[in-house]
N, C-alpha and C positions, 0 to 999 in steps of 0.2 A: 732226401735227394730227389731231385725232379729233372729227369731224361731230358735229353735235348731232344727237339721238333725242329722239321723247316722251316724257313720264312721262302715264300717264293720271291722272286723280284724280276725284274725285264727294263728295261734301258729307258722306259719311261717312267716306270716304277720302282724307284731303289731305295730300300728301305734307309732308315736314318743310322747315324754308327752306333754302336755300343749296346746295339740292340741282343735279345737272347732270348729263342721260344722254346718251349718246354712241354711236356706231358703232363697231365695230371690226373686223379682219379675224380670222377662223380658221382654223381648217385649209379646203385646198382653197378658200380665197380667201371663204368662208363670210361674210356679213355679219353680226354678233352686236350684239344690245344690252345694254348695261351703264352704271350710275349711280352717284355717286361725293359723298360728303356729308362738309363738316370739320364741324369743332365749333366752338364757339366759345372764342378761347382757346388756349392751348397744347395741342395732342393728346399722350395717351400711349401711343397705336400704332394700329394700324390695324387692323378687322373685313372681312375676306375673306365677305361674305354668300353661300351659297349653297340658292335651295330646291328642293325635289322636284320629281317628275315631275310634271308639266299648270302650276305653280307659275310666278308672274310678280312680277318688282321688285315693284308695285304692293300687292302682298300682302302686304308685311314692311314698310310705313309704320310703324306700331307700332314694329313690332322695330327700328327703323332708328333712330327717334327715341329710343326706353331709351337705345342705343348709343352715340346723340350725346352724349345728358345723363350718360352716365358718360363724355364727354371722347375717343371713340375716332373717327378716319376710318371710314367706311365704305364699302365697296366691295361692291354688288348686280350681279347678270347675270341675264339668262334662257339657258338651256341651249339646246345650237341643236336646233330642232326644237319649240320651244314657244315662249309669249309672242311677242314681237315681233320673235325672232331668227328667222333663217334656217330654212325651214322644211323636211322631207326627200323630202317626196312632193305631188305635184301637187295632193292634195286636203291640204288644210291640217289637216284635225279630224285625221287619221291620225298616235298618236304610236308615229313611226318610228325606230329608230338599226340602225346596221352596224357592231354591237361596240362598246367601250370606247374605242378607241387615238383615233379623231377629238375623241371631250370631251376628253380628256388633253391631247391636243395643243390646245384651246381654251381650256382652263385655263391652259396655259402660255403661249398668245397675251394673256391678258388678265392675268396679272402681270405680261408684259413691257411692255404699254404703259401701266400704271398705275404701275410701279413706283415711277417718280421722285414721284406723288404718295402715296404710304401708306409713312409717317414708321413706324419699323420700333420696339418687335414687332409681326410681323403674327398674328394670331390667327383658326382658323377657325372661321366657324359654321355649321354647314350640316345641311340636312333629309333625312330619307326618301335619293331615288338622288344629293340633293347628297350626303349625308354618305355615301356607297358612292363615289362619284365622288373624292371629296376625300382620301376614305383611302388607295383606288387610287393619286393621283398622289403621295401621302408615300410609300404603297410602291413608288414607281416613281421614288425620290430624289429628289424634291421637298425642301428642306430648309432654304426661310425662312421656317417659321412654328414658331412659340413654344408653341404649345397648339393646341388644338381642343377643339369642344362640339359632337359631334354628336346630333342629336334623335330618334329613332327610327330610326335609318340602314339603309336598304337592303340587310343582311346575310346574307338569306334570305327570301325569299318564298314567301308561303303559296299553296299551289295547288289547283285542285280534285282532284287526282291526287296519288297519292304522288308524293315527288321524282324516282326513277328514272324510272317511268312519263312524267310529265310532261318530263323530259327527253327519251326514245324521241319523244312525239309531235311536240315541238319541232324533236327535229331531221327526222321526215320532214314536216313543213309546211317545212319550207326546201330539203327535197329535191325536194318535187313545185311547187317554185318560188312559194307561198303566203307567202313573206316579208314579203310588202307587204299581206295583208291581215288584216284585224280579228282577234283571235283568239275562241276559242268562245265566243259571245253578244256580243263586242264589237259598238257600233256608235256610230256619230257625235251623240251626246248630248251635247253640251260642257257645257250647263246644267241644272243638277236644283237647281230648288228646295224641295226636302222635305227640312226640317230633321229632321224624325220619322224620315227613312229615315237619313239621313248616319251615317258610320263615321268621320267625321272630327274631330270635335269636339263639348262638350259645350255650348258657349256661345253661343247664339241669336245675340246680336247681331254677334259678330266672324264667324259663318256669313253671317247678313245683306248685312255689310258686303262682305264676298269674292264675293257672287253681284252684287252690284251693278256689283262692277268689271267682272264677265265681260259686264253688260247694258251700261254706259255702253259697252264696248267690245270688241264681239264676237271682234275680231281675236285676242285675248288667250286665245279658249279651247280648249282640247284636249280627243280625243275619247281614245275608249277606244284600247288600246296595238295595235299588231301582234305577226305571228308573231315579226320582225324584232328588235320592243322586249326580248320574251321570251325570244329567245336573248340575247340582250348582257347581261339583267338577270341569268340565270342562268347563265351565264360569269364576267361580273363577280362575283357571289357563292358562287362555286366556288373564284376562286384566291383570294378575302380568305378562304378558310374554312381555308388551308394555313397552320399554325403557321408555318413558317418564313418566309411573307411579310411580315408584320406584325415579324417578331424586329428588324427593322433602324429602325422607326420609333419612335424614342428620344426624340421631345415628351410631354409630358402630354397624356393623351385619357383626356375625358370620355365617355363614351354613354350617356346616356338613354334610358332603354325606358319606350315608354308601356306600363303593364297591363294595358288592355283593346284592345289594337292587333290589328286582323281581317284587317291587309295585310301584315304582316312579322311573322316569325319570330325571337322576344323570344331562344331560346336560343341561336343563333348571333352575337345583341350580344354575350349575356354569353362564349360563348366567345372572340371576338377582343377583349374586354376583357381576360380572362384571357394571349392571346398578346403583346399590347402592351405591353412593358417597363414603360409608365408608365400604364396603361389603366386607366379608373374607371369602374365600374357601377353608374348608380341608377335605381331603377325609380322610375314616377311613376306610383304608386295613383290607379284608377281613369281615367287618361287614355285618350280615345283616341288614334288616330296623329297627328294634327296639334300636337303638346305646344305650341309657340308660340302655336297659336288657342284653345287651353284657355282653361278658368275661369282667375281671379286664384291662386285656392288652388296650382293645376298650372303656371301659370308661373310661380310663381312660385320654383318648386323650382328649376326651369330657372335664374332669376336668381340663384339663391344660388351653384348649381353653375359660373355666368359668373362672376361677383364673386371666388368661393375662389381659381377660376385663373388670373384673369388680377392678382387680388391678390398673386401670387407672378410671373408671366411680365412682366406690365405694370404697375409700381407707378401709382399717381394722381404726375400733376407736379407735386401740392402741397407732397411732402415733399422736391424738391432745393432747391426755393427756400428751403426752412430755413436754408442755411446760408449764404445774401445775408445776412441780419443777420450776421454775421460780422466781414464790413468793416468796417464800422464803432465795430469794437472797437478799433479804435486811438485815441480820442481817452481812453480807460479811464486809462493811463499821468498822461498830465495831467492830469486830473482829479484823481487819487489823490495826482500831486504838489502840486495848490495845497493840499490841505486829507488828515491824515493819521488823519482819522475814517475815512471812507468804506475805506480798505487795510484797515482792521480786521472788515469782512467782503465779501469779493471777490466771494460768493457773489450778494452784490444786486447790484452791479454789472455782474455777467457775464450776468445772466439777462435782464438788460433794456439792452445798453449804450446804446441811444435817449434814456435815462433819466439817465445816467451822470452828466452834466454838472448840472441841477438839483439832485438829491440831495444832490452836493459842497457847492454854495453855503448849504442851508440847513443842515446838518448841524454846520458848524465854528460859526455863529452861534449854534445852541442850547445847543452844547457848551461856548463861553466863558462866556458867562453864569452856569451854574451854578459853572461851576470859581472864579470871586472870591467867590461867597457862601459854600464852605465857608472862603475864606481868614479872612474878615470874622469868621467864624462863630468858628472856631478861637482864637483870643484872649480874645475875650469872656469864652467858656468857661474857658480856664485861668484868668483874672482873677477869674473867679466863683469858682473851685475851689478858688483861693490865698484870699479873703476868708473862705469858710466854711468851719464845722469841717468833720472829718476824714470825720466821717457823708454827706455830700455825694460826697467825692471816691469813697468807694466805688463806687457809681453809676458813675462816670465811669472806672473803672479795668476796671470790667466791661465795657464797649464795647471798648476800647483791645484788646483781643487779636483780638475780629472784623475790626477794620482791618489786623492786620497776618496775615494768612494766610501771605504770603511767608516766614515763617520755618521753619525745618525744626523736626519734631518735638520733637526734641532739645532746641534754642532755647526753644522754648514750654514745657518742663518745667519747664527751671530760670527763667524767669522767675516762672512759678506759684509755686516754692516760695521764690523771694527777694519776693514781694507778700505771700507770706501772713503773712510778720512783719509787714510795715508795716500789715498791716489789724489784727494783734494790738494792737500800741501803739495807734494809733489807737482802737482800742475801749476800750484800758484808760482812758485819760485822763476820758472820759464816764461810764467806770464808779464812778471814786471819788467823784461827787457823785452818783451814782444807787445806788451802794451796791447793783447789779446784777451785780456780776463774773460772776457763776455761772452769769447768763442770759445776758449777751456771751458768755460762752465757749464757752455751747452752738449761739450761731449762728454762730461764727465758722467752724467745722470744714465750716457746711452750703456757707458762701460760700465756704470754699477748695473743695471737692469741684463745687461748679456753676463755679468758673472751670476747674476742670479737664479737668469734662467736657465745656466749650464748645469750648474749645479741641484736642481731638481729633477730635471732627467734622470741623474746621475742616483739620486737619492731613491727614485721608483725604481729601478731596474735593479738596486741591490734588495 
């Protein structure tokens, strides 16, 4: 059983329904919080949510609700040392860690006690030192997820110093035992409300919305990093920068690089994009590093690059149920046996079988009907044909070859040339009182040539 936990919320922030946060243990007995939301519905796998450093559940409302509405579980944490998880040092603003190995291990605490809830694929999404975080524990054989999309990922951090340099001083602040405190110009500001200064986003109101959470509930906010944070971030982003670590992680990944990002180092995404067997690099023009709290235009990039992959990892569960109508193809048989119209195109039948059974019943009734009126019809006709002269029957002799198509070519030749005497006689008779031979005779060669050539059409097309 896993404790319930707050969710804060505030009237620009309100969490999505059915949501439920909880406690859980981490490494070294660690108490962490984490939130956990279905959809409604059948799910088609499950979203591993994780955000960057100072970063709290509370802050992915948005993102968490897209997630639901495309049908996925989702699963948020705050990383220990931030938010409302376990904190690392006496003074709480101070964001502190001791290496990689304890997230790793808390990562693997929190898929174990959620497992039996996130209905599999699981798919990751994660931010900034999430997604540095998350990559780590794929290359540290992590290996039940389907995809990732990570967003500006913690691959390299930009420093005021070159890299070497800034590594030298690094490591002697952790020599002269300075681990624990601020690093150069750090200090305990959790709150800055000046959207004019921010590096983080372009969009007033989701900045707004994010500082509000930190007032409704101060507990939530972190200050500037330590010496401490600094070395773990640049360890952590030393071994993701080895080709050969990434060569074993064989899921599709996404990375996202914002273009205007003043906190990570855009060329190191694209390198371990390049190292990752299945790695994709899009840059998102003009972002800053928070690409999720971006304009519509920037996240929206982001939602394209979700959709593509997990289009392919996690289909929609719209398309198994296709094949429930299925079942119900068996009553097709009987139908088609009471009435042997419908068998003459299975195609309608098969495409709607719900339908099956109706179609049958009126189909055989409109089809009797017509069949006794050519019977009716058929007599008349010859009765007619037999009373009048021979002028009449022609007419009637010329249809006569369209009804019979079924005959082979052959068939149809020599019937033409044994009609075309009877239509000679016939004309002579009328010609001895009309004293016209000459003009019958010149229309009789037109009527054999149009019987003949009605009847080869007839003959290709069968």
């Amino acid at each position: 059983m896993l404790d319930d936990a707050p969710l804060i919320e505030t009237p620009e922030a309100v969490a999505p329904r059915g949501g439920k946060a909880s406690w859980y243990t981490g490494a070294g007995g660690a108490r962490l919080r984490a939130a956990i939301w279905k959809p409604q519905g059948r799910a088609r796998g499950s979203v591993v949510l994780s955000g960057g450093r100072s970063e709290v559940i509370e802050k992915y409302y948005e993102v968490i609700g897209e997630m639901l509405d495309r049908g996925f579980v989702v699963l948020a944490h705050d990383w220990r040392g931030q938010g409302l998880s376990h904190r690392e040092l006496p003074d709480p603003m101070k964001g502190h860690a001791r290496g990689y190995r304890a997230y790793l291990d808390d990562f693997r605490a929190l898929l174990g006690a959620y497992a039996d809830q996130l209905p599999k694929p699981w798919i990751a999404v994660a931010h900034s030192m999430g997604g540095c975080l998350t990559l780590l524990a794929l290359a540290h054989g992590e290996d039940r997820f389907a995809g990732a999309v990570l967003t500006a990922p913690m691959l390299g951090i930009k420093t005021p110093f070159p890299l070497i340099a800034s590594q030298a001083l690094t490591r002697l602040q952790l020599t002269i035992g300075r681990a624990k405190q601020y690093t150069l110009g750090g200090a305990g500001k959790p709150i800055d409300d000046a959207f004019d200064a921010n590096v983080l986003t372009h969009d007033c109101a989701r900045f707004a919305r994010n500082v509000g959470l930190l007032h409704a509930e101060p507990k939530l906010a972190l200050g500037a990093p330590t010496w401490g944070w600094v070395d773990f971030a640049l360890r952590a982003t030393a071994f993701l920068a080895k080709p050969s670590a990434l060569r074993d992680v064989t899921i599709p990944v996404v990375i996202l690089s914002a273009e205007e990002d003043a906190l990570i180092d855009n060329s190191a995404q694209a390198a371990a994009a390049r190292h990752l067997p299945q790695g994709q690099f899009i840059t998102v023009p003009g972002a800053y590093h928070e690409i999720l709290m971006e304009t519509d235009p920037m996240r929206n990039i982001f939602q394209r690059a979700f959709d593509a992959l997990t289009g392919r990892a996690a289909p929609k569960p719209a398309e198994p149920p296709k094949a429930a109508p299925a079942t119900p193809a068996a009553p097709l048989p009987a139908a088609s046996a009471a009435s042997q119209a419908p068998s003459a195109h299975p195609a309608l039948n098969t495409e709607r079988p719900e339908m099956a059974k109706a179609p049958a019943a009126k189909k055989p009734a409109a089809k009797k009907a017509p069949a006794k009126k050519p019977a009716a019809k058929k007599p008349a006709a010859k009765a007619a044909a037999a009373k009048k002269p021979a002028a009449k029957k022609a007419p009637a002799k010329k249809k006569a070859p369209a009804k019979k198509p079924v005959a082979k070519a052959a068939a149809a030749k020599k019937t033409a040339v044994k009609k075309a005497p009877a239509k000679k006689a016939a004309a002579k008779k009328p010609a001895a009182k009309k004293t016209a031979a000459k003009a019958a005779a010149a229309r009789k060669p037109a009527t054999v040539k149009k019987a003949v050539a009605k009847k080869k059409p007839a003959a290709k097309k069968k």
